[in-house]
N, C-alpha and C positions, 0 to 999 in steps of 0.2 A: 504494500500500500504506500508504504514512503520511497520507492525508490523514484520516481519521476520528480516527486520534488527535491531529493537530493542530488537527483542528475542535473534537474533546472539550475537548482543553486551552486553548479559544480560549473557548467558554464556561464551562468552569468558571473562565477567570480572568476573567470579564465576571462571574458571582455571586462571586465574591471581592472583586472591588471593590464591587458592590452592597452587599455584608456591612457592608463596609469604610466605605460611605461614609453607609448609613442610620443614623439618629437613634437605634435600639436598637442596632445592632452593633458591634461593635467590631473593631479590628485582629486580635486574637488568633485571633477567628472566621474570619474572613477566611482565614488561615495555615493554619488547623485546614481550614478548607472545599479551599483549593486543596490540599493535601496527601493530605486523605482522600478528596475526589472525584476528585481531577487526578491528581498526580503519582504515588501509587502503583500505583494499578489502571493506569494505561496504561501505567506501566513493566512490572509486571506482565502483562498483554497482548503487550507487545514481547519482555520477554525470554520468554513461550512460542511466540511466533509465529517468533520466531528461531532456536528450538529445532530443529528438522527440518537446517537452513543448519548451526550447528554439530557437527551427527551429520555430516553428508556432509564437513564439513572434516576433521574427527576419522579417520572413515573413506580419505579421501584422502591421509592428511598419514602413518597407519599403510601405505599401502600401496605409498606411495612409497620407505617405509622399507622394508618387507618386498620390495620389487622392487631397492635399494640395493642390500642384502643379500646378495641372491641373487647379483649380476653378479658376472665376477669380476674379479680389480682390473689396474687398467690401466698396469702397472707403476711405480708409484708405491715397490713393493717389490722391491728386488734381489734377482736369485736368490740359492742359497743358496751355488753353485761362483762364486766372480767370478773365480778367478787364469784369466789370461788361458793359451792350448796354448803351449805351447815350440813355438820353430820352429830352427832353425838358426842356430848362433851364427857370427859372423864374427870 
């Protein structure tokens, strides 16, 4: 799943050195090329391709709580009568 945008990112930092290192370019270019071509579209790529993965967590993480919820609780709460029955005193 990640090898396209590590390939992407592998040439656009191969023309960012090219920018970088011909005769007319300069550093600036360079920064401006890996940024505008590399880093943000493939971030952008990732965080929508990740999108679907974070709905299903979203949805799972709701429904764990709504099934929490629901149970009921496993005596972590004492009733509400504690005094123990009278028996027979000696």
């Amino acid at each position: 799943m990640y090898i396209v945008p590590i390939a992407w990112l592998y040439v656009v930092v191969m023309m960012s050195v090219a920018e970088a290192t011909n005769a007319n370019g300069t550093l600036l270019g360079a920064i401006i090329t890996l940024c505008l071509y590399g880093l943000f579209p493939v971030g952008l790529i990732l965080y929508f391709m990740g999108a679907p993965a974070r709905k299903r967590a979203i949805r799972a993480r709701e429904a764990s709580e709504l099934q929490a919820s629901l149970q009921p609780d496993a005596g972590s709460v004492t009733p509400a009568n504690t005094v123990p029955p009278m028996g027979k005193e000696l």
